[in-house]
KOLLO-869825 format. One record per atom (N, C-alpha, C, O, CB): residue number from 1; atom name; x, z, y. Coordinates in steps of 0.2 Angstrom, whole numbers. Glycine has a CB too. Layout:
N
[NUM CA [X Z Y]]
...
//
This chain:
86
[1 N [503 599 349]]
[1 CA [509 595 351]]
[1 C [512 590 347]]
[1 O [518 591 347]]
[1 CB [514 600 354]]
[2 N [510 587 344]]
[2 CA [512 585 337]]
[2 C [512 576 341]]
[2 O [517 573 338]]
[2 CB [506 588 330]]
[3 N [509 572 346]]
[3 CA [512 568 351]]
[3 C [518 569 351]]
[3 O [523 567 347]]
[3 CB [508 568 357]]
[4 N [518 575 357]]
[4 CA [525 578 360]]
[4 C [531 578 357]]
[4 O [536 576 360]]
[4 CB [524 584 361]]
[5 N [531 581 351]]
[5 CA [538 580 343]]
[5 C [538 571 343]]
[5 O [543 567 343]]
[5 CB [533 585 331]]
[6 N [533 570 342]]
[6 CA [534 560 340]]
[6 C [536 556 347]]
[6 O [537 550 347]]
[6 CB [524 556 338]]
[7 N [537 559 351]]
[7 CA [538 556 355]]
[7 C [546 557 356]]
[7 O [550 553 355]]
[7 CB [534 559 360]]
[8 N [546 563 358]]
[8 CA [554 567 358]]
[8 C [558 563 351]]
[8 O [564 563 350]]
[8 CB [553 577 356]]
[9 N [553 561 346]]
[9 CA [560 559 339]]
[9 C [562 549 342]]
[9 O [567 546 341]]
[9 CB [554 559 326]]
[10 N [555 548 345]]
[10 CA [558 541 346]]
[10 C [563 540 351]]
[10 O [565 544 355]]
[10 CB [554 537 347]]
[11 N [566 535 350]]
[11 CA [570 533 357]]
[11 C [571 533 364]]
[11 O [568 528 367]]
[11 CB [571 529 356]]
[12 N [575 537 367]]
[12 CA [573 536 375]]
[12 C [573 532 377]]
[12 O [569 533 382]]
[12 CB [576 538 380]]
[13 N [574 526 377]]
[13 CA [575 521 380]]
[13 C [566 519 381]]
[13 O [564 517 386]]
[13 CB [580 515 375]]
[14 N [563 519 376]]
[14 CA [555 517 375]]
[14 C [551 520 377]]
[14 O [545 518 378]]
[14 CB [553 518 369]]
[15 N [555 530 379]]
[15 CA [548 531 383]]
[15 C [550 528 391]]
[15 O [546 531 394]]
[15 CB [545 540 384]]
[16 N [554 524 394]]
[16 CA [556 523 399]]
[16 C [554 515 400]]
[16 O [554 512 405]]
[16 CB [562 526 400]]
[17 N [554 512 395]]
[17 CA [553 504 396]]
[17 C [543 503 395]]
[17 O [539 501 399]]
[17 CB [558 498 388]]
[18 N [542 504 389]]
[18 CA [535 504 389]]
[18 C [531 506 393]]
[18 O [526 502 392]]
[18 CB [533 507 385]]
[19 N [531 512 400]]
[19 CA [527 514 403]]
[19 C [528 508 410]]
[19 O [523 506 413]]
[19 CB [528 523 405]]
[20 N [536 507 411]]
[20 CA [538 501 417]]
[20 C [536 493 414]]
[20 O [536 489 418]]
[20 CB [548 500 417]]
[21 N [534 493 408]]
[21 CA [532 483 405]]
[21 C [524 486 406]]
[21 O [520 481 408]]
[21 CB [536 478 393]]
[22 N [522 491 404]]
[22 CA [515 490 406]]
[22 C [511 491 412]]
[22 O [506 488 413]]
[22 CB [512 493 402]]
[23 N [514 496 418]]
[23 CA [514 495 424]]
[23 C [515 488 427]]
[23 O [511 486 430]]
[23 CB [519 498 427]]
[24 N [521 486 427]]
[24 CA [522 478 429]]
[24 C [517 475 426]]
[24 O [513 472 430]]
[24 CB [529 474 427]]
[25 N [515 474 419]]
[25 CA [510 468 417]]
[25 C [503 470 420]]
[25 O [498 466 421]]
[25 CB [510 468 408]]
[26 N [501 475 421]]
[26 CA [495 479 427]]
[26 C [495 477 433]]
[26 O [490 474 435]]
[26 CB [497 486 429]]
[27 N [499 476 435]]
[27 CA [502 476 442]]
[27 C [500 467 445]]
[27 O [497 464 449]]
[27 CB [512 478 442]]
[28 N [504 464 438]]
[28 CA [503 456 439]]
[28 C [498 454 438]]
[28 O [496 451 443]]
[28 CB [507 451 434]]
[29 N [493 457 431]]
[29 CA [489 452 432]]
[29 C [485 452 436]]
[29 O [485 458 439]]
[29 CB [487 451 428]]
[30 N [480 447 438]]
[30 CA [476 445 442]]
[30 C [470 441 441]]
[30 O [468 440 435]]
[30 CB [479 442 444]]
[31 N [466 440 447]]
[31 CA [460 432 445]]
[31 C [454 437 438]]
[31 O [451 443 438]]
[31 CB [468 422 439]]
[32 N [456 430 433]]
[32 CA [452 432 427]]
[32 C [456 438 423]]
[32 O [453 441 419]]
[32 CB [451 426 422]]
[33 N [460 439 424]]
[33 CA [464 442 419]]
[33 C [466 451 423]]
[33 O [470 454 421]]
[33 CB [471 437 417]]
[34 N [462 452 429]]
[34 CA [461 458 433]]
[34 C [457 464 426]]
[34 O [458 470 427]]
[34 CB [455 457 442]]
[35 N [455 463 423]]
[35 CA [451 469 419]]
[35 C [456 470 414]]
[35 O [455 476 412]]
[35 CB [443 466 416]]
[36 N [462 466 410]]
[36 CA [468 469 406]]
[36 C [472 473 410]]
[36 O [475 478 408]]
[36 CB [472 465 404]]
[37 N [472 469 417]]
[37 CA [478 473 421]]
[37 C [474 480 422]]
[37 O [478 484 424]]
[37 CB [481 469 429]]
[38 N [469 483 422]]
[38 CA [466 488 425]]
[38 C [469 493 417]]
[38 O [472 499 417]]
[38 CB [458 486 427]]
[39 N [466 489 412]]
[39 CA [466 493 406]]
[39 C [474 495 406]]
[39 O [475 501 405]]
[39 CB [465 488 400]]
[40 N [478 490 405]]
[40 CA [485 491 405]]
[40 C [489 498 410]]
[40 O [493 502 408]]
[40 CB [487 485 407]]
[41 N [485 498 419]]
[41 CA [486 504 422]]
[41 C [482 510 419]]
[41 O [484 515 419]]
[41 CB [484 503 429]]
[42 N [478 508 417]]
[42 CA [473 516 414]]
[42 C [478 518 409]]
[42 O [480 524 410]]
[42 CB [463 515 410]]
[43 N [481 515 404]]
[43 CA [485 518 399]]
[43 C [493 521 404]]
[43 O [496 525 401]]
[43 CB [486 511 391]]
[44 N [495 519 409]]
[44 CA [501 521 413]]
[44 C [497 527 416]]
[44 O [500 532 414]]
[44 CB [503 515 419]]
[45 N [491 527 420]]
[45 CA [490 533 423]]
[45 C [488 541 419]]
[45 O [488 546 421]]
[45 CB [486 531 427]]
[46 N [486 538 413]]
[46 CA [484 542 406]]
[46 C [490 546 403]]
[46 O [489 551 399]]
[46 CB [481 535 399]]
[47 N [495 544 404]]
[47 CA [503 544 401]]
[47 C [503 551 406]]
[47 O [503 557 404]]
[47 CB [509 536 403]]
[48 N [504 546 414]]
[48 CA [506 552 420]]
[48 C [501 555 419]]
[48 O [503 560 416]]
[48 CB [506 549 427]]
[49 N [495 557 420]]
[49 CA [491 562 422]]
[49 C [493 568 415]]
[49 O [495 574 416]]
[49 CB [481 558 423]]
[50 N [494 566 408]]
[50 CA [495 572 400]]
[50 C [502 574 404]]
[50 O [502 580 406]]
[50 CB [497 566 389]]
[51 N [507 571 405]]
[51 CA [513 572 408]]
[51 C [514 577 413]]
[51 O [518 581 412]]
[51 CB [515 567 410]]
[52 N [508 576 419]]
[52 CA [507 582 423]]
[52 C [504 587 421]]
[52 O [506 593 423]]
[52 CB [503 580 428]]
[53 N [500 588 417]]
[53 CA [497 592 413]]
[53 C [499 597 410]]
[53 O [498 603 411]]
[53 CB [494 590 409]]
[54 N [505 594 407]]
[54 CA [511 598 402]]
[54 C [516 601 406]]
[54 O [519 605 405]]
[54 CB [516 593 396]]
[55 N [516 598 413]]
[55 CA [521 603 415]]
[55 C [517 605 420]]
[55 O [521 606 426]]
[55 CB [530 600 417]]
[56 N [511 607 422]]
[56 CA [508 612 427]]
[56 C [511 617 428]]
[56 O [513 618 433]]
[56 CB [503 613 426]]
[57 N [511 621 420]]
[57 CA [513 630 423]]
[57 C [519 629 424]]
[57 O [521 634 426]]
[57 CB [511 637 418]]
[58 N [525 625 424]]
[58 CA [532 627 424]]
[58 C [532 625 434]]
[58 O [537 628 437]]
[58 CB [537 620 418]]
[59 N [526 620 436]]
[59 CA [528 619 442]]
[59 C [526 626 448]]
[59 O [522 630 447]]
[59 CB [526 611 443]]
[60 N [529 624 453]]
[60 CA [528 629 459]]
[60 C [522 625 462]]
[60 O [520 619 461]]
[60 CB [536 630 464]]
[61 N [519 628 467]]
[61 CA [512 627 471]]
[61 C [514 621 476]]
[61 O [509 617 476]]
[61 CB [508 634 476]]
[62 N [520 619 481]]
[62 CA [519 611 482]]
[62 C [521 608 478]]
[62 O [520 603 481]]
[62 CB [521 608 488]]
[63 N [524 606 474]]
[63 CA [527 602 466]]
[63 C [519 602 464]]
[63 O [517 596 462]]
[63 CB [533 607 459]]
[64 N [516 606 464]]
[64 CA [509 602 462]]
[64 C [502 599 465]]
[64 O [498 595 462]]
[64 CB [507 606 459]]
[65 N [503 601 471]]
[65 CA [500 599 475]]
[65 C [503 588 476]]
[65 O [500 583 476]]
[65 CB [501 605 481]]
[66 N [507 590 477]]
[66 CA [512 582 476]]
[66 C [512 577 469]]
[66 O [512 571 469]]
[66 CB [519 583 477]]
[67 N [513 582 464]]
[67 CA [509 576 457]]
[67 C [503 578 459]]
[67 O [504 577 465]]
[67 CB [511 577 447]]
[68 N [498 580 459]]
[68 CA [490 579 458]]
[68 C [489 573 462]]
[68 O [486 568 460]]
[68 CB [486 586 461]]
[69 N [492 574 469]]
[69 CA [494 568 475]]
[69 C [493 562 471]]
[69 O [488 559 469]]
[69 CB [503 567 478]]
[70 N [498 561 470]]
[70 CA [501 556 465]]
[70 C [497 552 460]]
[70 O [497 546 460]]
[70 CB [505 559 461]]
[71 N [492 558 454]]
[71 CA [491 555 450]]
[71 C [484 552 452]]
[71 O [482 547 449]]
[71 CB [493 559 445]]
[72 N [480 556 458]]
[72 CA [474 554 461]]
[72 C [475 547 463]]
[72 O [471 542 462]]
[72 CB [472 559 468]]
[73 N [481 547 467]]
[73 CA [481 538 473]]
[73 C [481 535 466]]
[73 O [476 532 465]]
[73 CB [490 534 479]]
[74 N [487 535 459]]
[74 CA [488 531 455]]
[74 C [479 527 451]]
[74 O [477 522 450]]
[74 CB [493 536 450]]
[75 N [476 535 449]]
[75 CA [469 531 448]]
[75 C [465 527 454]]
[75 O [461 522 453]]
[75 CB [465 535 446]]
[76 N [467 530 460]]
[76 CA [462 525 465]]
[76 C [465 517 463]]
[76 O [462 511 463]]
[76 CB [465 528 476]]
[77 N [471 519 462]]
[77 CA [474 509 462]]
[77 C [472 509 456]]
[77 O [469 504 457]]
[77 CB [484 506 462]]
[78 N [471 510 450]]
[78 CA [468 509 445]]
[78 C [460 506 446]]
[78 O [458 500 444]]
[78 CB [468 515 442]]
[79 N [457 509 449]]
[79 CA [449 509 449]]
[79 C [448 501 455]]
[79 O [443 498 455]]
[79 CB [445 518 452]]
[80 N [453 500 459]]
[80 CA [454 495 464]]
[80 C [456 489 460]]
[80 O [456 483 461]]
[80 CB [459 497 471]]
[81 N [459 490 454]]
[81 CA [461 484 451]]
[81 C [456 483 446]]
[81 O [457 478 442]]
[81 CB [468 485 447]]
[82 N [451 486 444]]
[82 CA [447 486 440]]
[82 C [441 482 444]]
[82 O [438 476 442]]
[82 CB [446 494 437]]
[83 N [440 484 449]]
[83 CA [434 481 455]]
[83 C [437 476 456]]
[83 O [432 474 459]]
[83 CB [433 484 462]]
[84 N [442 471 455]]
[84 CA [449 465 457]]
[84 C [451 467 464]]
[84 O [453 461 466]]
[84 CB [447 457 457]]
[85 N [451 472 469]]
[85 CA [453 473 474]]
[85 C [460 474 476]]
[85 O [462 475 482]]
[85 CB [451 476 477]]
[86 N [464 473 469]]
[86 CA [471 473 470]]
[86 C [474 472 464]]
[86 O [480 471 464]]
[86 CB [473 480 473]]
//
């Protein structure tokens, strides 16, 4: 857990802008530049999927069935931006 401490010492503000400027820059790019934006979501969905991970056992059986949800569609839009289909 030694992420997890480094994480927690930096600034809130950073774990909440960094995961939102790299989503959006995911999201934007396009055309030629569809294979950064993919990269850029794989490191967003990488984030969310450790994140779900760490709080599995705390959650109840539909709380997890709804992030798993979640983090499955998030890589389908990953892998569709990777193909340029979105």
């Amino acid at each position: 857990m030694p992420l997890l401490t480094r994480l927690h010492a930096m600034p809130r503000w950073i774990i909440v802008v960094l995961p939102a400027a790299l989503l959006l820059g995911g999201l934007l790019l396009r055309d030629s530049w569809a294979w950064l934006g993919g990269i850029l979501l794989l490191l967003v969905w990488a984030f969310l999927a450790w994140l779900t991970a760490l709080s599995w056992p705390a959650l109840a059986p539909g709380s997890r069935f709804f992030r798993g949800l979640i983090v499955v569609a998030f890589g389908a839009i990953v892998v569709l931006k990777f193909m340029g289909k979105f």
